[in-house]
C-alpha positions as CSV (number, residue, x, y, z in Angstrom):
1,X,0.0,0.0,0.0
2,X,1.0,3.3,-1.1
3,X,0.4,4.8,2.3
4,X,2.9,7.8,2.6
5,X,1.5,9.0,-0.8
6,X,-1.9,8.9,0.7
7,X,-1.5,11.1,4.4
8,X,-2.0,13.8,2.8
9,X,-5.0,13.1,0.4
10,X,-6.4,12.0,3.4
11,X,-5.9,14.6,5.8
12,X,-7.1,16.9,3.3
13,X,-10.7,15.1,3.3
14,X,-11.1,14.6,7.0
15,X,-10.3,18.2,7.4
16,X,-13.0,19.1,4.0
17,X,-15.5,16.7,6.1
18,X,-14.7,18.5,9.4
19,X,-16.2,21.6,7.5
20,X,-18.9,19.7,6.5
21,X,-20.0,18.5,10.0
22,X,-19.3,21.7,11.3
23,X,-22.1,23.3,9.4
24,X,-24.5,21.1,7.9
25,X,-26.4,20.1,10.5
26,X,-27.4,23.7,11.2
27,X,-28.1,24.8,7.5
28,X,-31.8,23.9,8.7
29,X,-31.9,25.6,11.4
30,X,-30.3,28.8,10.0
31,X,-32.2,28.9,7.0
32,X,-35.2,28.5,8.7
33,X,-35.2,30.4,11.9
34,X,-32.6,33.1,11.0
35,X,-33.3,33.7,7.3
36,X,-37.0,32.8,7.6
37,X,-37.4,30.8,5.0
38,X,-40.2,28.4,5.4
39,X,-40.0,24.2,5.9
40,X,-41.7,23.7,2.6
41,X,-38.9,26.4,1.1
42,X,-36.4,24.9,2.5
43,X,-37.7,21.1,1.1
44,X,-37.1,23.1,-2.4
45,X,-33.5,24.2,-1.9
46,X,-32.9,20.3,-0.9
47,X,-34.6,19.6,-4.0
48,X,-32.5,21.5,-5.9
49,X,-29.2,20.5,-4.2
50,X,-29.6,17.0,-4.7
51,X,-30.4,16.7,-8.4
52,X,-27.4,19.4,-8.5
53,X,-25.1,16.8,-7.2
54,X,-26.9,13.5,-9.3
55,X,-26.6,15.6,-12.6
56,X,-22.9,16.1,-12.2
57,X,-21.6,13.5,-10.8
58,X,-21.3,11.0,-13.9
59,X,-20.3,14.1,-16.2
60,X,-17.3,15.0,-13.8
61,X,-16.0,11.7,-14.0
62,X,-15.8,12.1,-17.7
63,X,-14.0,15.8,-17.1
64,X,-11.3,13.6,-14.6
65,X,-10.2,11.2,-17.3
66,X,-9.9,14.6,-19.6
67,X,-8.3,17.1,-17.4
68,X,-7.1,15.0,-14.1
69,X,-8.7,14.6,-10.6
70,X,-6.9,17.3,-8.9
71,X,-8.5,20.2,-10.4
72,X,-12.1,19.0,-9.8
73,X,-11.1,17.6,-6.0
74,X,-9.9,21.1,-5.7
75,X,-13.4,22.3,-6.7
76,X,-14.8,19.8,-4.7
77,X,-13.3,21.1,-1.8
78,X,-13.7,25.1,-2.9
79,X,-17.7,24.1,-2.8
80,X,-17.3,22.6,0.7
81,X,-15.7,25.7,1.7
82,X,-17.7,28.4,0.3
83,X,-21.5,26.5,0.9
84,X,-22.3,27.7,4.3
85,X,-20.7,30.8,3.9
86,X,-23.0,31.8,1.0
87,X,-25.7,30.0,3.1
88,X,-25.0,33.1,5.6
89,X,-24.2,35.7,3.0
90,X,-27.7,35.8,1.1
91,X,-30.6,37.6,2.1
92,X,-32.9,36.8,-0.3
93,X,-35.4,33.4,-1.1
94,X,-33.0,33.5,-5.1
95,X,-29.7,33.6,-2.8
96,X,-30.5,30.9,-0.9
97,X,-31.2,28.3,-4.3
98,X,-28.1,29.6,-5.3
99,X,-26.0,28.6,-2.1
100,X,-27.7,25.2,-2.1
101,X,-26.8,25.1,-6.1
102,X,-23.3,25.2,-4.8
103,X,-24.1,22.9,-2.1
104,X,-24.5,20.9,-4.7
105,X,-21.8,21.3,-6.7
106,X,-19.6,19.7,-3.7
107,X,-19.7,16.3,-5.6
108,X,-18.2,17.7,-8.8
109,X,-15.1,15.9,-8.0
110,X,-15.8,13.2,-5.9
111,X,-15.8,10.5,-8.2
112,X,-12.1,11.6,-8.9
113,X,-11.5,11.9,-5.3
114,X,-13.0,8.2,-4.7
115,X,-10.3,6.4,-7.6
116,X,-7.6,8.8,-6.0
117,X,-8.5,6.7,-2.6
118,X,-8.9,3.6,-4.3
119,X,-5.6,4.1,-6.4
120,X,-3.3,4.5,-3.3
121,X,-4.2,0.5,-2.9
122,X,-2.7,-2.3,-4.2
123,X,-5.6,-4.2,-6.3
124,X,-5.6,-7.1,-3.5
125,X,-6.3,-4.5,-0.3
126,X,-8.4,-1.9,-2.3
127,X,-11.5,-3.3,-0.2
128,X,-9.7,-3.1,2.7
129,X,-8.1,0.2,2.4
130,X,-11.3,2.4,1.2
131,X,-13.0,0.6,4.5
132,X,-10.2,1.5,6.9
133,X,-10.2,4.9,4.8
134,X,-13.3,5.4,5.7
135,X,-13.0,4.6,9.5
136,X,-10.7,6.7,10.0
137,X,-11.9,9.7,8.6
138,X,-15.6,9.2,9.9
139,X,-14.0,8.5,13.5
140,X,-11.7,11.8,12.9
141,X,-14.7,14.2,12.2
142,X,-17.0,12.6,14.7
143,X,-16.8,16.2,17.2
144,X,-18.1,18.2,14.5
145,X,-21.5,18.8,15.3
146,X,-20.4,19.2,18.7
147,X,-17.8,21.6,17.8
148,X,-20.1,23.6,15.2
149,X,-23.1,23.7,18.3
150,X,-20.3,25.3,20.4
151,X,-19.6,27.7,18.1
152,X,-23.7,28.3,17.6
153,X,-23.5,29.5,21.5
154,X,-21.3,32.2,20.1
155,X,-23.9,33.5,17.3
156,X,-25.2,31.5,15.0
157,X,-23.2,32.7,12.1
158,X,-20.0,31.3,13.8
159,X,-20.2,27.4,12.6
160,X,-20.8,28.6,9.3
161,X,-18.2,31.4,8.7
162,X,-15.3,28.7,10.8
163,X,-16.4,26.0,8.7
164,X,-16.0,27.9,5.6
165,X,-12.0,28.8,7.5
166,X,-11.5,25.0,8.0
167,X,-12.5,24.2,4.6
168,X,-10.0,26.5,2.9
169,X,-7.7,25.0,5.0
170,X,-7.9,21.7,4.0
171,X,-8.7,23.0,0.1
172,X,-5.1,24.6,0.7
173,X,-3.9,21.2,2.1
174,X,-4.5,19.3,-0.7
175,X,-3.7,21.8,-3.3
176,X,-0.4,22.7,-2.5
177,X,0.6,19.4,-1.3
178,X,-1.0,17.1,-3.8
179,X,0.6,16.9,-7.3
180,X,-1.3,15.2,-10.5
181,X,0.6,12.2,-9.8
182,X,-0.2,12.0,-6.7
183,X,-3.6,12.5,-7.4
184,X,-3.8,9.5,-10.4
């Protein structure tokens, strides 16, 4: 196993899913209670982020074999960031399907991030390694509700606005750190 080649990668992602954790769980809350957007508005902007992700996810596979997987895991990780900020940012009903549009967009490059974490295997362990993959990063982000409710305490801007932080963090992570060949 090519595990040196992979700390990185995989740092990257736990801290990309630590942003993640941080937020998600109070994009509900925020967009309902703080931007007053109703429960049946809010069922349409997770209407609208799904199909975003389904409709680009075979497509962006395609772009990968074309271009590489580090520019859209880059992306990927650029859309993790910049979601619950622009969750925060828009005032408006319009700003909001745009945010979760973006929301959306956060699986643009994980098909190219997923045979990255399968490549790092040797064919025999590939099972094995995504699973311990897997472990480890779900175990690693496991406080990050409880962080991003901490942070809520503080205002409730604060999860989203330090999960956009940590996500640029980890976008920076990988991008400096990760070559193409690293990410084949």
């Amino acid at each position: 196993m090519c595990w040196g080649a992979a700390v990185v990668p995989v740092a990257s992602d736990v801290v990309i899913r630590l942003c993640e954790g941080m937020a998600d769980i109070f994009v509900v809350l925020y967009v309902t209670n703080i931007s007053r957007t109703t429960l049946p508005q809010f069922g349409v902007l997770i209407s609208i982020q799904l199909p975003t992700s389904i409709v680009i996810y075979a497509p962006s596979a395609k772009v990968a074999e074309r271009i590489g997987r580090k520019p859209l895991v880059v992306a990927t990780f650029l859309c993790f960031a910049f979601h619950p900020v622009a969750v925060i940012l828009t005032h408006s009903f319009v700003g909001l399907v745009l945010a979760f549009v973006l929301g959306g967009l956060r699986e643009i490059g994980e098909p190219a991030r997923k045979a990255m974490i399968v490549g790092f295997a040797q064919p025999q362990f590939r099972a094995r390694t995504v699973g311990l993959y897997y472990l480890v990063r779900s175990s690693s982000i496991t406080p990050a509700s409880l962080i991003g409710g901490l942070l809520w305490k503080a205002g409730p801007e604060t999860p989203f606005v330090a999960a956009g932080l940590v996500g640029l963090l980890g976008t920076l992570l990988f991008a400096l750190t990760v070559n193409e060949q690293g990410a084949v």
